[in-house]
N, C-alpha and C positions, 0 to 999 in steps of 0.2 A: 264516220264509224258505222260500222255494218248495226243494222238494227238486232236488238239484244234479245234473245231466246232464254226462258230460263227457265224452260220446262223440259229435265234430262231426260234421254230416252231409257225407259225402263230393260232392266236385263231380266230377261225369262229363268226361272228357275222349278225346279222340283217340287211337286205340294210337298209342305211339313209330314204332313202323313205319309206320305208315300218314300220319301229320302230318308226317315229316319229309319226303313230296314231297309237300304244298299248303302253301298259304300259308292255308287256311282255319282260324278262331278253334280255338286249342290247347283252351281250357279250355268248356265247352257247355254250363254255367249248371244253374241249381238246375231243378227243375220247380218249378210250383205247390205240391207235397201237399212236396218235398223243404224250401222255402221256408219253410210253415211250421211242419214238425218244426224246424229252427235255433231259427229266431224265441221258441218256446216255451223253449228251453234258456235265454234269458236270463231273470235273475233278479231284474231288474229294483230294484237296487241301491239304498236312500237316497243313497251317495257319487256316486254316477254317475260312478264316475272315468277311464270311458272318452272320455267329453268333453272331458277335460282334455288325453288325448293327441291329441286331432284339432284342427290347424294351423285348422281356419275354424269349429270350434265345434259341429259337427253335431249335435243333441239326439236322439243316438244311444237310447238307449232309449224316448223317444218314438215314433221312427218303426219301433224295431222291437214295441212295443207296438200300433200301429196296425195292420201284417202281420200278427202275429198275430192282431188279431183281425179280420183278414182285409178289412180297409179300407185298399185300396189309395191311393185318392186322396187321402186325407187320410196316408198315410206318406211320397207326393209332395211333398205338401203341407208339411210339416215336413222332409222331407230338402233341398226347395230353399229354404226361408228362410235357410240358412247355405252351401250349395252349388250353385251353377247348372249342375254337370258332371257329377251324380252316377254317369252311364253311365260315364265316363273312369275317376273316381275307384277304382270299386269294381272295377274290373280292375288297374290302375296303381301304385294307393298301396299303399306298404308299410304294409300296418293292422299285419302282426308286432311291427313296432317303434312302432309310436305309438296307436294305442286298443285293439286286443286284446292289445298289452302290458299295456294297465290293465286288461284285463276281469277280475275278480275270481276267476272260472272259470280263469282262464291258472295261478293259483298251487297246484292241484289237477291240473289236467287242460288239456283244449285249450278256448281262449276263443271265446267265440262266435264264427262267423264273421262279423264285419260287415261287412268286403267285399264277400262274396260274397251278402249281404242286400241291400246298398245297392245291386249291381249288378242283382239281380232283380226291386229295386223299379224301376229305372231304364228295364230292357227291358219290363216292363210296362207301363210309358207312352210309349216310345217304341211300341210295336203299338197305340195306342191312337187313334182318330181326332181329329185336331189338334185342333177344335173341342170336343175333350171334356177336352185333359187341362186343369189347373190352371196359370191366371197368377198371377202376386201383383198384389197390388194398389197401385198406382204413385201418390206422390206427386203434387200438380198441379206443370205445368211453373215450374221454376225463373227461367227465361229466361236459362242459363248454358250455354255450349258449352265440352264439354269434349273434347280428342284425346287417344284412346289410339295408344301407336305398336309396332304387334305386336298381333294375334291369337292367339298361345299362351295358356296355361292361366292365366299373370296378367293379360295382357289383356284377354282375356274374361270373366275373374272380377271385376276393375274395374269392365268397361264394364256387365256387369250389375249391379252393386249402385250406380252409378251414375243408369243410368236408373229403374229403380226409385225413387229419391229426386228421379225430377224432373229431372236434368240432359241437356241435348241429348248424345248422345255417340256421336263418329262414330273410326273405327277405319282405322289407316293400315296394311296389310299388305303388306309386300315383294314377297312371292310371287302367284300366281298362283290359289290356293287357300288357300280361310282353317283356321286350324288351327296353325299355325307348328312346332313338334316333336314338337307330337302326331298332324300331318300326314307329315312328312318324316324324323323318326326313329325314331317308333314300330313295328315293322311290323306288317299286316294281322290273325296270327296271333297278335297278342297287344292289339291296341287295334285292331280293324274300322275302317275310314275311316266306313263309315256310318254308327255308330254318335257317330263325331265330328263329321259332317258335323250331325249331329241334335242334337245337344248346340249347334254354331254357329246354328243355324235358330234356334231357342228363342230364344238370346240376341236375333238379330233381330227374333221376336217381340216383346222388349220393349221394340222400335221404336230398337236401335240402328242406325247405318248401317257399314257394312263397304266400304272404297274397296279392293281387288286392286290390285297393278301400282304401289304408292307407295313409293318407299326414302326414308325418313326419312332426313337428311343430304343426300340426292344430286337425288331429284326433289324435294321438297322441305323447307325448313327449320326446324328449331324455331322459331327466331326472327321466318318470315316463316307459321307456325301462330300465334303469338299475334299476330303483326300481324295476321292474319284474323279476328280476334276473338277466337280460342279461350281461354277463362279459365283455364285449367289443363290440364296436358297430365301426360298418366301413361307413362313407359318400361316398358314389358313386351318387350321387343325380344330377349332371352333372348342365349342363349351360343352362338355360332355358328361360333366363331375356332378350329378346330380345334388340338391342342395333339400335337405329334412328338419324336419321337428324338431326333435332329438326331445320328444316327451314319452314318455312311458307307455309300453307295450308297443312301441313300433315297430320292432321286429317280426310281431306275429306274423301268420301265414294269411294270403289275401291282402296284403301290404306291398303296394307296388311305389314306386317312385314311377313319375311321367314319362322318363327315359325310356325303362327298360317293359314298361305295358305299351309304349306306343312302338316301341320297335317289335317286338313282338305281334301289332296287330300289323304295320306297315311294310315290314321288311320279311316275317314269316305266316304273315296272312293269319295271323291266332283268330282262332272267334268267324273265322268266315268260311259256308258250308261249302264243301270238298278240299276241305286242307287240314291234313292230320295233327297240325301243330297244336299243341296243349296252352288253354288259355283259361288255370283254374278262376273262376268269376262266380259271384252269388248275384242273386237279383236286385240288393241294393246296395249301390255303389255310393260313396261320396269321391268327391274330388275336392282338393284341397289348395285352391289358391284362386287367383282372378286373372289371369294372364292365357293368352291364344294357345298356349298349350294346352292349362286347364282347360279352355275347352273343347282342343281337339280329343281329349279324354277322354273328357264327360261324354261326346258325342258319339265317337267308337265304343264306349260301352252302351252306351244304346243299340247302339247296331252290333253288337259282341251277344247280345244276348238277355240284357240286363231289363227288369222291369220297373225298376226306379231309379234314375241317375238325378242327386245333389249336387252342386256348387257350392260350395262351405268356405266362405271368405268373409274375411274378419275385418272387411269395411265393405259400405252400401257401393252398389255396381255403378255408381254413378265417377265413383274413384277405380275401378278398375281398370287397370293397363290394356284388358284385350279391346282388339277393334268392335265398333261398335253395332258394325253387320254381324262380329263372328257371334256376339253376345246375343243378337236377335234371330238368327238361325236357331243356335242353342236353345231358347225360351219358343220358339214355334216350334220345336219339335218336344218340346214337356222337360227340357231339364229344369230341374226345381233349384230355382235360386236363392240360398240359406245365407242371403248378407249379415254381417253386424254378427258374426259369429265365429268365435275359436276353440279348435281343437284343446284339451287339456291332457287326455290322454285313452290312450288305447284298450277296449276289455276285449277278452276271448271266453270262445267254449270249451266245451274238457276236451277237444280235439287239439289245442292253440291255436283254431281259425279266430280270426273278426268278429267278433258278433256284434261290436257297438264301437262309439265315441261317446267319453263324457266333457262338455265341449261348456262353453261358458258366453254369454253374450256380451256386447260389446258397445261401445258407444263413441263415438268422434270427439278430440278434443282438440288443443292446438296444435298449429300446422307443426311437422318435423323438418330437419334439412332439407328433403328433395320439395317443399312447399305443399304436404298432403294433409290428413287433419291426422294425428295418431289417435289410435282404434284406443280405447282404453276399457279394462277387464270391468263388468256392473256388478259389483258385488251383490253375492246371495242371488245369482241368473244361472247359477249351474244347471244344465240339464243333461239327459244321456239321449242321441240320436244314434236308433238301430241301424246296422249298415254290416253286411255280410263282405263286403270287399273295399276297400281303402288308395287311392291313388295321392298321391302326396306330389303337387309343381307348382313347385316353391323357385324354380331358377339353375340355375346351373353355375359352374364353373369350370376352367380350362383343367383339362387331363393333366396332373403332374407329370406325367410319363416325359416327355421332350425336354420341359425346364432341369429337372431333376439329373438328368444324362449330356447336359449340355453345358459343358463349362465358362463362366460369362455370360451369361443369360439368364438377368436380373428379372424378378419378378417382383409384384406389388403383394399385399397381404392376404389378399381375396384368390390368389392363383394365377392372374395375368401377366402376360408379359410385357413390359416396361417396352413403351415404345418413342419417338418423337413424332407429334402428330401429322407433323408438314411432310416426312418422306416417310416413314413407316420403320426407319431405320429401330432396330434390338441396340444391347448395350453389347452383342457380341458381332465384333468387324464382320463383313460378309451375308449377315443374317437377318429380314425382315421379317415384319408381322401384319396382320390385318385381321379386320371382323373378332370375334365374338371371344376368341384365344387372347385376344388384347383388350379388350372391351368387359367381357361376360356377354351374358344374353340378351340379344340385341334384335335389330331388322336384317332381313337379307339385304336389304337394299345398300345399308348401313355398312352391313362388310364387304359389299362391293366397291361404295366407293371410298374405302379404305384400301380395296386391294388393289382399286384404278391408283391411287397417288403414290403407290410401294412402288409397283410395275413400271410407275414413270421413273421415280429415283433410281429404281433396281438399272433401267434404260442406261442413264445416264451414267451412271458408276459403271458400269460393264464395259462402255464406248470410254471412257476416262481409263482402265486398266488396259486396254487393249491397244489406246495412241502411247501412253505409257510405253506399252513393249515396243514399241517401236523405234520408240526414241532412242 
């Protein structure tokens, strides 16, 4: 066994002071020589049990065997036969808890980092001139049309491992740019637009079609997609339905849900100077939950304008769901984190803007169903925290819009759609799902490789209807 390194290479990044006014990328990527000192630290394992923790399979020590030995195209080359997004991925996914959990390194010291591998392989071919980097090599045509409906990260995951096998497959996106949450939620400073815009190109490469401007349900219908011929239609449509309080005075003005303040800072640039778009904000902001949203929030409003951005979560951050870099960016850059604390309800001024929360403190007791400790109210802890602007991410749920217009297309209570986990198959013939639409709110990674085991089944029912006619 190759002798053990357990000193990871550090990734350069922006001082706190100086990132918390742009919106330019926090984290500034490995160099080449930084690249691959990492790459070398793996040890390239008989178990390879880092594979096991990655949701779409990525033959993770392959492609960092490649790096190192300094053949780039072909570490391309293996990181995209399992992932078409690898630029996304390697900034996004939480690799802490799913393959550098496995890295065998983790149980001594720090795990390789393959994130931050998989991202360096990723910006290497995105600098690289189109015509050089690496396609795979595509199936002959099926003669099957298939509609994916969403361009997010199961979408896109679908529609490529789709065409690739041959199937016509053209993509229905609401919005007016394709990318779907990892366009409109993400912000700039922690997932680049160009960077996803480039990861969408690729996939078009592989000759899918992308239609802007389509709302599944409303412009058009599941049902009048297969009357069009479509063979198989895949939901990637994600979670959209924002989820609130529902405590008093939340409607006031200065009341945002996470949804519709980070699209607005992401998708219409609100808050950032030469862009006319309106993004009313007062200078102290709470945000209202403990999850990577919250703090994509939190931290847009800092750079929005704001001179005090809270955290206001109603258990100690050590129970918080967001990743654990995103939570320590946030804290270097001065958001104030208000744990052990809940909202009660909203007050305003003679205008109905925001002017405060009278909010109640909190305390830990026994674990709940998902094994967490429940927050429990301290009686006689009431207080009022001043705050001119209110951002509420609490979670999301799937847009009624699809289920509601589509007949046999059972849903669970919460807004999801009912799926079987093994092929992604819907309770309606013809119709898959994947990611976050079937789930709630989840990882990208997560509804990738949800959309990787749809795409295989979708495969195989397609070729099954097709010998079918033949017979």
């Amino acid at each position: 066994m190759a002798e053990l390194n357990l000193n990871r290479v550090g990734m350069p990044r922006q001082e706190p002071a100086v990132r918390a006014k742009n919106f330019s990328e926090v984290a500034l990527g490995y160099s080449h020589e930084m690249a691959l000192e990492e790459a070398k630290r793996c040890i390239q394992c008989p178990k390879r049990p880092c594979i096991e923790g990655c949701p779409v399979g990525i033959e993770i020590p392959d492609f960092i065997k490649a790096l190192r030995a300094d053949n780039l195209p072909e570490a391309v080359r293996i990181l995209k036969r399992k992932n078409s997004l690898p630029g996304i991925c390697g900034r996004v996914c939480p690799q802490e808890t799913q393959c550098e959990h496995r890295c065998v390194l983790a149980k001594k010291g720090a795990p390789v980092a393959i994130g931050r591998l998989e991202r360096y392989v990723a910006d290497w071919e995105r600098g690289q001139a189109t015509a050089t980097r690496p396609i795979p090599e595509k199936l002959p045509p099926s003669g099957s049309r298939v509609a994916i409906v969403g361009s997010g990260p199961a979408g896109l995951t679908c529609a490529a491992d789709l065409s690739i096998l041959g199937h016509e497959v053209t993509i229905f996106e609401a919005l007016h740019v394709a990318g779907g949450v990892l366009m409109y939620g993400i912000p700039e400073f922690r997932l680049p637009k160009a960077v996803v815009q480039g990861e969408v190109n690729y996939i078009k490469s592989l000759g899918v079609d992308i239609k802007l401007d389509w709302v599944v349900g409303n412009t058009i219908s599941i049902d009048e997609l297969l009357d069009e011929g479509y063979k198989a239609i895949f939901l990637g449509s994600g979670a959209g339905l924002p989820m609130f309080l529902n405590i008093p005075g939340e409607n006031f003005c200065g009341i945002y849900s996470a949804n519709e303040f980070l699209t607005r800072v992401n998708l219409m640039h609100a808050g950032e100077k030469g862009f006319d778009t309106p993004l009313p904000m007062g200078k102290n902001v709470a945000v209202i939950g403990g999850g990577n949203v919250a703090m994509d929030a939190a931290r847009c409003a800092l750079r929005s304008g704001a001179d005090n951005v809270s955290i206001v979560y109603r258990r100690t951050r050590a129970e918080a769901p967001a990743r654990g870099e995103e939570m320590e960016n946030a804290h270097e850059e001065g958001i104030d984190f208000r744990c052990l604390v809940n909202p009660l309800r909203f007050l305003a001024d003679s205008r109905g803007w925001v002017a405060a929360m009278e909010c109640i403190e909190m305390e830990l007791g026994e674990l709940d169903a998902k094994g967490r400790r429940r927050p429990i109210p301290k009686p006689g802890s009431e207080f009022v925290l001043e705050v001119d602007t209110a951002v509420v991410s609490l979670g999301t749920t799937p847009n009624p819009l699809v289920p509601a217009s589509t007949p046999g297309l059972n849903t669970k209570h919460e807004g999801t759609v009912v799926i079987d986990n093994s092929t992604g198959r819907t309770t309606r013939p013809g119709v898959w799902a994947g990611g976050d639409v079937a789930t709630g709110s989840a990882t990208v990674i997560s509804a990738m490789g949800a959309a990787r085991i749809a795409a295989s089944d979708m495969d195989s029912y397609l070729r099954q209807k097709v010998a079918a006619n033949w017979q």
